[in-house]
C-alpha positions as CSV (number, residue, x, y, z in Angstrom):
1,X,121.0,43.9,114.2
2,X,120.0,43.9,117.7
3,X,116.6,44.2,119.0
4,X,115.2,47.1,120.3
5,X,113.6,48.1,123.6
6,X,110.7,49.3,122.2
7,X,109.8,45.6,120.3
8,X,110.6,44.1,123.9
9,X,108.3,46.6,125.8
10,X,105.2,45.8,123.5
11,X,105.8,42.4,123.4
12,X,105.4,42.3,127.4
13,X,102.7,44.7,127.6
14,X,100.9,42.0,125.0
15,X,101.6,39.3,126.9
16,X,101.0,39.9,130.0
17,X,97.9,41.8,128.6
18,X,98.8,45.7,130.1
19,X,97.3,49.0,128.5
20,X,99.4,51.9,127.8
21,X,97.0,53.7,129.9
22,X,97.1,51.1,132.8
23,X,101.0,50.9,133.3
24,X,101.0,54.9,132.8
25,X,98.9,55.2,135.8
26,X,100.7,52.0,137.6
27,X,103.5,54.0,137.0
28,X,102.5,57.5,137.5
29,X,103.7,58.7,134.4
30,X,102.0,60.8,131.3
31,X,100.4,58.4,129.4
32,X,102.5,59.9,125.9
33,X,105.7,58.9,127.5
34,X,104.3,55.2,127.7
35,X,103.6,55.6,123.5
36,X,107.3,56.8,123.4
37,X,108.5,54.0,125.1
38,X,106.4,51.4,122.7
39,X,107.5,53.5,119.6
40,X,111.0,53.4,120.3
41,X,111.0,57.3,120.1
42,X,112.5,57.1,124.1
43,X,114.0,54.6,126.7
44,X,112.7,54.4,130.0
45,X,115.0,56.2,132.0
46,X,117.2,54.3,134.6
47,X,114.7,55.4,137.3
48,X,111.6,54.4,135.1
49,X,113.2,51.0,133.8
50,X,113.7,50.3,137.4
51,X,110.1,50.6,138.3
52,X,108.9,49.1,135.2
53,X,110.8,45.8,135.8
54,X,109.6,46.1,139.1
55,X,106.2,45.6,138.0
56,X,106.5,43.0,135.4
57,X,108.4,41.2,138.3
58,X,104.9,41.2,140.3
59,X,103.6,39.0,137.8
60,X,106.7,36.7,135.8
61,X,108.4,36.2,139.2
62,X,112.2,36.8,138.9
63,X,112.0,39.1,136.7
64,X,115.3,41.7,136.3
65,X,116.2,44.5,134.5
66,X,118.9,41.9,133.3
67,X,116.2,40.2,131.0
68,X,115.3,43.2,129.1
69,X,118.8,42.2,127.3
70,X,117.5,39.1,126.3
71,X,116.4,38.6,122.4
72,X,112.6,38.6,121.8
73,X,112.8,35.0,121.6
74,X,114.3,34.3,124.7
75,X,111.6,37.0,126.3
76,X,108.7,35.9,125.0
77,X,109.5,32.2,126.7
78,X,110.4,34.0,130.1
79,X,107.0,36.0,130.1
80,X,105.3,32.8,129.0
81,X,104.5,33.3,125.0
82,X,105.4,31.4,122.2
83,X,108.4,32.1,120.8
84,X,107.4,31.6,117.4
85,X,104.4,34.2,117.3
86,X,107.2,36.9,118.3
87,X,108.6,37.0,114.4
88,X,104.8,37.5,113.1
89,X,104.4,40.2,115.5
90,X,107.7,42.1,115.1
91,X,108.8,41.8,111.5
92,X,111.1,44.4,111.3
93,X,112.5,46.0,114.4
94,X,114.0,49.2,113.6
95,X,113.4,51.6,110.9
96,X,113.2,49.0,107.6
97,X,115.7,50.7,106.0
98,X,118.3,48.9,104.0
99,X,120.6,51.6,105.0
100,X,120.2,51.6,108.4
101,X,123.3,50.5,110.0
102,X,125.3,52.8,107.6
103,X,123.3,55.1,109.2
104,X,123.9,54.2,112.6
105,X,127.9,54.1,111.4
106,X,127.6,57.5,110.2
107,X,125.8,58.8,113.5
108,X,128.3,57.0,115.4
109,X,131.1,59.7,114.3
110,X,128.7,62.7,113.4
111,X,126.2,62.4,115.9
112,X,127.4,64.7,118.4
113,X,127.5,67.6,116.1
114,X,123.9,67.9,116.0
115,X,122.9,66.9,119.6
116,X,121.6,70.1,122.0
117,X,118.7,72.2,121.7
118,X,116.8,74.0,118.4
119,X,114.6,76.9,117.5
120,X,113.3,76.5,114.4
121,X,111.9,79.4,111.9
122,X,109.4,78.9,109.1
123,X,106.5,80.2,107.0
124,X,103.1,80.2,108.9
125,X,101.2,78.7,106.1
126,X,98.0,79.6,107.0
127,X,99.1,83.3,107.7
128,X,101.3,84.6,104.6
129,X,103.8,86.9,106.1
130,X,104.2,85.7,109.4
131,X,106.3,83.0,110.7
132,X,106.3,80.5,113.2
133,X,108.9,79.0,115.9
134,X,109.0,74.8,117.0
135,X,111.5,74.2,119.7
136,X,113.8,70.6,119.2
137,X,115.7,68.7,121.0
138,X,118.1,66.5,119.2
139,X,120.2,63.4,121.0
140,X,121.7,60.4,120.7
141,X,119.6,57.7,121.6
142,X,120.4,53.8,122.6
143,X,119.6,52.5,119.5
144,X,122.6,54.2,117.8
145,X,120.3,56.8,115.9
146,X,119.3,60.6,116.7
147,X,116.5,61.1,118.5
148,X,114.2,64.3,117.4
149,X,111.4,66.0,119.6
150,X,109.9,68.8,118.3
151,X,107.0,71.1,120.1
152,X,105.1,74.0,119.3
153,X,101.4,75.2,120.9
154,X,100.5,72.0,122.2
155,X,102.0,69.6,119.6
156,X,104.6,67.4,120.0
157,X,106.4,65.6,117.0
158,X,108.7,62.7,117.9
159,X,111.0,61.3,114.9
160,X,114.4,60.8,113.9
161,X,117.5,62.5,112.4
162,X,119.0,60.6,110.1
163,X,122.4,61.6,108.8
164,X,123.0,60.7,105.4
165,X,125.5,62.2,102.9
166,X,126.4,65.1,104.8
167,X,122.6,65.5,105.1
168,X,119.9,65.0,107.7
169,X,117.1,63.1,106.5
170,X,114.3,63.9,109.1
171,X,111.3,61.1,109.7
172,X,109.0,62.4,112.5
173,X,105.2,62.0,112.9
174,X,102.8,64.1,115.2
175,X,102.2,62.0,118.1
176,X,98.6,64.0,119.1
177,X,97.3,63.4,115.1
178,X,99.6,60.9,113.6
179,X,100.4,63.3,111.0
180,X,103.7,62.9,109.1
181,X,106.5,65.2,108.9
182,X,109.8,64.6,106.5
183,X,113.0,66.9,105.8
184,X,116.0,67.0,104.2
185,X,118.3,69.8,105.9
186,X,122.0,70.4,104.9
187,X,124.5,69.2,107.3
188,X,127.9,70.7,108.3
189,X,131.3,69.5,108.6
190,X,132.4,71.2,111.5
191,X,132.3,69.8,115.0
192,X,129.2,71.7,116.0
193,X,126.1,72.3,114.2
194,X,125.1,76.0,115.4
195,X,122.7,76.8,112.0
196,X,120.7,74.0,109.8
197,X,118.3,75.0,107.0
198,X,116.6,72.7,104.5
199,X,113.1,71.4,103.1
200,X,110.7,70.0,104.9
201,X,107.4,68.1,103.6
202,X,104.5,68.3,105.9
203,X,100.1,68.5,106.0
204,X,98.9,72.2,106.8
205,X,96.3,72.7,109.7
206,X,93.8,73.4,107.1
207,X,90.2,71.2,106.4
208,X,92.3,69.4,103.8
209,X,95.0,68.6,105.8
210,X,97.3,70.1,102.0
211,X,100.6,68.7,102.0
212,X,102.9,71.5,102.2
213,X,106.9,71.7,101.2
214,X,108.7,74.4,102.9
215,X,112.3,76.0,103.9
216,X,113.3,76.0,107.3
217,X,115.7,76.7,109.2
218,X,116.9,75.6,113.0
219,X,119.4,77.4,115.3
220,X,120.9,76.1,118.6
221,X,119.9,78.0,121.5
222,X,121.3,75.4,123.8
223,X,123.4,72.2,124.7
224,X,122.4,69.0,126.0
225,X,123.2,68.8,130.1
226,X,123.7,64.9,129.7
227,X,121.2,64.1,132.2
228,X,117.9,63.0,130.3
229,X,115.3,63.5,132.9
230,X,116.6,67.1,133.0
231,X,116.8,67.7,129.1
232,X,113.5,66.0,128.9
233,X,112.1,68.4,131.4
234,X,113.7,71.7,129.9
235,X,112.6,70.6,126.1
236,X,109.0,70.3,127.5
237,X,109.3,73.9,129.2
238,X,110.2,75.3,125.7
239,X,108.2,73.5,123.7
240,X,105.0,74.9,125.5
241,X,106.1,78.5,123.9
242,X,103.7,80.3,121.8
243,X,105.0,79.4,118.3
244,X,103.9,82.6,116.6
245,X,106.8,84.8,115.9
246,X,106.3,88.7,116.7
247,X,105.8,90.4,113.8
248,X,109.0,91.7,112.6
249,X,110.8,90.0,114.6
250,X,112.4,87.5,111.7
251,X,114.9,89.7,110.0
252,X,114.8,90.9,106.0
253,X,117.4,88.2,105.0
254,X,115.8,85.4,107.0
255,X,112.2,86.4,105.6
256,X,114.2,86.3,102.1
257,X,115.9,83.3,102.5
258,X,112.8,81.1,104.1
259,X,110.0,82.6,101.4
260,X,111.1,81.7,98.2
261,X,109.8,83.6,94.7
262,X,108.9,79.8,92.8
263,X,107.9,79.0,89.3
264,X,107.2,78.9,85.4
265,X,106.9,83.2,85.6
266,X,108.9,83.5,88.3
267,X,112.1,81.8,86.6
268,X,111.2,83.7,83.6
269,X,111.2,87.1,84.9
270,X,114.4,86.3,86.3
271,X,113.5,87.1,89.7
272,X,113.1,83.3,91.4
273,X,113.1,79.8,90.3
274,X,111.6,77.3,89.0
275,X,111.7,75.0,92.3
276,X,111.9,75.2,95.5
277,X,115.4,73.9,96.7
278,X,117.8,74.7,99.1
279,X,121.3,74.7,97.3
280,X,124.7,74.7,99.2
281,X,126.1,77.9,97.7
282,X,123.3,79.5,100.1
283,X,122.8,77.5,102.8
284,X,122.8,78.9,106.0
285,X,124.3,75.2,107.4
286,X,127.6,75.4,105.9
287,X,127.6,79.3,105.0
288,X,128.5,82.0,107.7
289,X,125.4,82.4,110.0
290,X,123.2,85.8,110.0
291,X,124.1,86.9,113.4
292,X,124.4,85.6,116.7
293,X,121.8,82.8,117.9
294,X,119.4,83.1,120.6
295,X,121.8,80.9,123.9
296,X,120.5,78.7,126.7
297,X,118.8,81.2,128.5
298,X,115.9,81.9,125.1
């Protein structure tokens, strides 16, 4: 398996002993896009990689953007490290996942589907009866994997989409808090994924920080333009949204498909179930969708 950019990136900054916040401001970028670069959540653009190189070059002289395709090993003796203390420092790069180049396989001939632009619907927890919207971006990214940013009020969640038995197994993590977030949504077969519902796992905003299952749902309002700077840029413009849906706003059969009647009296009064699942005889993924979708100009 190939090494990623993200193991190289923090092996220089180590080395040649840089802050995020230093070669943010070197670089005159936000200092969260430097995290995203050292969490392998983003590349550096072609324009940022350039000036990146540029100043690593300043102080290993001869440096190109033609080393970053070296193997840590070969790296770590350019910038002047020890080859051996790269395996201690970088044990797994990658997701650990024994999986994970089935995955990759998988994404290679399904990724597209999912790639473009998300509004999401779900329960506010900490407001029964109203319902909140994150906006996503989902895309292919260099490592062979789908990239998901999510944003909603402020927040931003960075993660992956992981496709896996004609499901999307979602690992993300708030990059303000370093809470968590995991899903598992239905995927579809067709060549575009317009609608995906599922469950996802998360910790509510209360004192206790609960962990919290729920059912949501994401529709496409958008495609990807292919040029990252500019999908970056437009992801960032929706994700600064107010997140709280108008009241009535989410239809009757959305509210009823998203809030769930769960449990022992529930399933006994034959009006709900006993858990909360997301079954394929009613998912909105590979069923017809309830009405048109919001389009690239929402």
């Amino acid at each position: 398996m190939s090494e990623p950019f993200s193991a190289k990136f923090a092996l220089a900054l180590k080395v040649l002993s840089l802050s995020r916040g230093r070669l943010a401001s070197d670089l005159c970028v936000d200092k969260s896009v430097v995290g995203r670069w050292a969490t392998g959540a983003v590349r550096p653009s072609e324009h940022n990689l350039s000036r990146l190189t540029l100043l690593i070059a300043e102080r290993v002289p001869g440096f190109t953007v033609l080393d970053w395709d070296r193997s840590l090993a070969d790296l770590a003796v350019l910038l002047g490290a020890d080859p051996a203390a790269v395996a201690a420092a970088n044990p797994l790069p990658g997701l650990p996942l024994a999986i994970l180049e089935q995955i990759r396989a998988t994404t290679a001939l399904r990724g597209a589907a999912y790639e473009g632009f998300f509004r999401s619907t779900r329960p506010y927890v900490l407001s029964p009866g109203r319902f909140l919207h994150d906006y996503g971006m989902i895309r292919l990214d260099a490592n062979g994997l789908l990239e998901l940013r999510m944003g909603t009020g402020g927040t931003r969640v960075e993660g992956w989409m992981l496709p896996v038995h004609n499901q999307l197994i979602c690992i993300a993590a708030d990059v303000v808090s370093g809470a968590m977030v995991f899903g598992i949504f239905n995927g579809v077969a067709m060549a575009r994924a317009d609608v995906l519902d599922g469950l996802a796992l998360g910790s509510a905003l209360d004192s206790a920080r609960t962990p919290t299952a729920f059912v949501m749902m994401f529709e496409r309002i958008g495609d990807l333009s292919g040029d990252r700077d500019a999908d970056d840029a437009r992801f960032e413009a929706l994700a600064d949204r107010d997140p709280l849906a108008p009241e009535d706003s989410v239809r009757p059969e959305i509210r009823a498909h998203l809030v769930r009647d769960i449990g022992p009296a529930a399933l006994a009064g034959g009006v709900g179930e006993l858990l909360l699942q997301a079954p394929l005889f009613r998912s909105l993924s590979r069923g017809p969708a309830y009405g048109e979708c919001a389009r690239a100009g929402d």
